[in-house]
N, C-alpha and C positions, 0 to 999 in steps of 0.2 A: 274821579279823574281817570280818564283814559291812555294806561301804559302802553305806549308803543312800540316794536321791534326794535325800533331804531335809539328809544329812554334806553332800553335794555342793553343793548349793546353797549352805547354808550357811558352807561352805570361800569359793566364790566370793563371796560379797556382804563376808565379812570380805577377802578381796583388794584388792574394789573399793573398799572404805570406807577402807584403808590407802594405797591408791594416791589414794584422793579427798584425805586429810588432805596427804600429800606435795605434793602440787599445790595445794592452797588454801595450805601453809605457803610455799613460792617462792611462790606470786603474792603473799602477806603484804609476803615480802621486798623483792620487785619493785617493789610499790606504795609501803613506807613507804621503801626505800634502804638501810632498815637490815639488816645478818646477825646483829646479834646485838643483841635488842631486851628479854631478860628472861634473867636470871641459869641458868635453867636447860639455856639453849639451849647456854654455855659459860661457867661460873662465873668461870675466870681472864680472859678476854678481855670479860667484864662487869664485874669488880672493877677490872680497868686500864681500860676506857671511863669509869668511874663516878670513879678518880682524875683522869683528867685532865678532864671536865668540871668538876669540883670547884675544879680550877687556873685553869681558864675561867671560872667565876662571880668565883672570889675576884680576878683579874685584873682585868676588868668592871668591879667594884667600886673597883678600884683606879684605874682611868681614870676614875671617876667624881666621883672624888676629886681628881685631879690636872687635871679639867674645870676644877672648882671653886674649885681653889687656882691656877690659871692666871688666872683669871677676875680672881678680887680682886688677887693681887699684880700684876697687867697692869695695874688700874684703881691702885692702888698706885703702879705708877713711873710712872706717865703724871700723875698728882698730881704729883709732888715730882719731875719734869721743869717743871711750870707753875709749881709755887716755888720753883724755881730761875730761872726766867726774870723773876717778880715781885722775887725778892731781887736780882736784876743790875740791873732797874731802879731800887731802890730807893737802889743803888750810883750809878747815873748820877745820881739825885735827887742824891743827899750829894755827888757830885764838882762838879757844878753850882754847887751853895749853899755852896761853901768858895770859892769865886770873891771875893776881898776888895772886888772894885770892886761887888757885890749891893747891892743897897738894903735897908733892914727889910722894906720891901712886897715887895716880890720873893720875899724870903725866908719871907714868909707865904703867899705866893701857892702856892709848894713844899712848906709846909708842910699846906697842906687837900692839896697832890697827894697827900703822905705817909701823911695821915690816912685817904685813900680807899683807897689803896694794899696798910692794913695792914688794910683790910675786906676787901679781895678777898681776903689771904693768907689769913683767917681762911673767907672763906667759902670757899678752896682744901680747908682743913684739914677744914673739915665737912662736909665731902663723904659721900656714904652712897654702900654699893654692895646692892642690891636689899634698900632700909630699913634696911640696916646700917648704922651709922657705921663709918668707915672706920680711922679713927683714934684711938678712945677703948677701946683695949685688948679688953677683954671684955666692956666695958660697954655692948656696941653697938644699946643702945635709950634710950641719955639723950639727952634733948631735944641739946643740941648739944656736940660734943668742948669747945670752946672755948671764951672767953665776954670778953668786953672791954669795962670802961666806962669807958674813954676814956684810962686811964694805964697801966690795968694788962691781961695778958691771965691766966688764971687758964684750966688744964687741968683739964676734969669729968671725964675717962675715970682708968682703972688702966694698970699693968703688966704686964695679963693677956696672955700669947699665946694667938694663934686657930689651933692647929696639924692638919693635914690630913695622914691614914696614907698613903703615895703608894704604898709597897713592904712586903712581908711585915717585912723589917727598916728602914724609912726613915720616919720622921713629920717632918714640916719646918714648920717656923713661919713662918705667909704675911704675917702682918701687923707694921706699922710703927705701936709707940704713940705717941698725942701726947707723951708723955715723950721719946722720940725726938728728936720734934721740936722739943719746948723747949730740949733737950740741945745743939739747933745755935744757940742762945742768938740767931734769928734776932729773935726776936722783940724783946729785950734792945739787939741791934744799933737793930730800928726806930724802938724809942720812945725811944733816945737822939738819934736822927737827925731826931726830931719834936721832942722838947722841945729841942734844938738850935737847929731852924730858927724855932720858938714864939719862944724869948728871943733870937735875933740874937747866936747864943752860937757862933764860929768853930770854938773850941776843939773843942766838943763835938761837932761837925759829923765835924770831924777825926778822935775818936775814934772816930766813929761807922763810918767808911769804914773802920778797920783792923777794927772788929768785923764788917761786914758781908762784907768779906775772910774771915774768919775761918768766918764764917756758913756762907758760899759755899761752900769750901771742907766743909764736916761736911755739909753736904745732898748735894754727889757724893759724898762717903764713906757717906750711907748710903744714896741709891740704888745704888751699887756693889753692895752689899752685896743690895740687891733684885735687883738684877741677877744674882747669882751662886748665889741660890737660885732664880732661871728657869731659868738653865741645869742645874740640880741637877734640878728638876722636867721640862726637856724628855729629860734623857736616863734620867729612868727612865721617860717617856712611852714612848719608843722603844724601852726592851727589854720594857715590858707587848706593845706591839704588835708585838715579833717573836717573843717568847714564845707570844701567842695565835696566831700562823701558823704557829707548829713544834704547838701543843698541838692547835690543829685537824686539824693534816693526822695530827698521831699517831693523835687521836679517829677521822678517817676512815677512816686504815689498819686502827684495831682494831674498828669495827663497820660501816661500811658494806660495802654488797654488792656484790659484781663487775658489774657489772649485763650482761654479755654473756653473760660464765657461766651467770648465773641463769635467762636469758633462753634458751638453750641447755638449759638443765636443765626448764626448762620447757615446752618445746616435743617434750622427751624423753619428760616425764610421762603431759605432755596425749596424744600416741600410746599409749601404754601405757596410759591408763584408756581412750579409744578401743577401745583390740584387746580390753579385757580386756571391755567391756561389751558388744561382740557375742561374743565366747566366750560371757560367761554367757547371750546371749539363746539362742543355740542349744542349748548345755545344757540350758537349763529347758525348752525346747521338746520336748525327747526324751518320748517313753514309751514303753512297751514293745511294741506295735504297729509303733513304728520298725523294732525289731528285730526282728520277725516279717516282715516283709517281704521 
């Protein structure tokens, strides 16, 4: 077979274009960190980067969520911590005004305390958290949970739960309805402790202080209960975030690149397209005059 200038050259330039791709593919690598950046570079060690990113979004999401149910049931018991502190005072009210040497007046005097007392608990209760109400179930855009004209308190919201996916198998219900909180009959307890103190009524006084006992008592039971879904919520916090530092580091073992190696591999290339480009310059320089010479 007869090799001619022109096979030869041609041999060489497909060399160099082959040695050109290798070396612009490393510097690819070099540049972006990644070895393995499109399925066909290595289909299984693509398909296992592309699951565990997949665990990483849906993870992500999951903290994003457990942000959020942190958020409200945090503003949640820090509420019904402050009604609790309102119903203990409402407890010193009532032990006060059971005092039999009290005058009527006095006991009026305790009774506006009262009346003011059970506005604060109310305006405790309608409380919003970023324009939500807090406590009116599902129903967290009516004008307010609560509502009271003067004897009675009457609950606007439902018995909806506001529930937040935290884990692949976990959804936890962050909110506390006012039904809830009617349910601590705190309310029940106040307005007998007011109409009590209104008519100079001992008796009533008296019952009032075992109901607000009573009261006391169901409002720590159900922030307990708030409580015990925070910690439910911080520890699947903590295995989203140790799961995403195992998923990560798996992600980087399966696609990123050695970077000394590469760096090494490259430096191997770049010599070899070097030699290979003055080969060809000399090559193509020949003609046959050379060899006559």
């Amino acid at each position: 077979m007869r090799i001619t200038q022109s096979m030869i050259t041609n041999s060489l330039l497909s060399s160099i274009n082959r040695n050109k791709e290798r070396l612009h593919a490393i510097q690819q690598t070099i540049t972006t960190g990644k070895e393995i950046d499109r399925a066909s570079k290595d289909p299984v060690r693509f398909a296992r980067a592309a699951r565990f990113r997949k665990h990483l979004g849906l993870n992500e999401q999951y903290l994003k969520n457990i942000l959020d149910a942190k958020s409200w049931i945090e503003t949640t018991s820090a509420s019904l911590d402050g009604l609790y502190d309102r119903v203990l005072s409402l407890k010193d009210r009532a032990i006060r005004a059971s005092d039999e040497s009290l005058s009527t007046g006095q006991r009026e005097n305790l009774a506006n305390e009262v009346n003011s007392m059970i506005e604060e608990i109310l305006s405790s209760v309608n409380e919003t958290y970023l324009g939500k109400n807090l406590f009116a179930g599902t129903k967290t855009k009516t004008d307010e949970s609560f509502s009271f004209d003067g004897t009675t308190v009457t609950y606007n919201g439902n018995t909806g739960a506001i529930n937040r996916k935290i884990t692949e198998h976990l959804t936890v219900n962050v909110n506390v309805t006012g039904q809830d909180i009617m349910d601590t009959n705190l309310f029940t307890a106040a307005l007998i402790l007011k109409s009590g103190l209104e008519n100079d009524n001992t008796e009533a006084i008296n019952t009032a202080i075992e109901s607000l006992d009573t009261a006391l008592n169901n409002v720590v039971s159900l922030n307990s209960s708030v409580g015990s879904i925070q910690n439910q919520i911080s520890l699947a916090e903590d295995r989203l975030q140790t799961a995403n530092m195992n998923l990560s580091s798996y992600l980087s073992e399966t696609e990123d690149v050695d970077m000394a190696e590469a760096i090494t591999k490259y430096n191997a290339e770049e010599m070899a397209y070097r030699v290979a480009l003055q080969s060809a310059a000399k090559v193509m320089n020949l003609n046959l005059m050379d060899f006559l010479k």
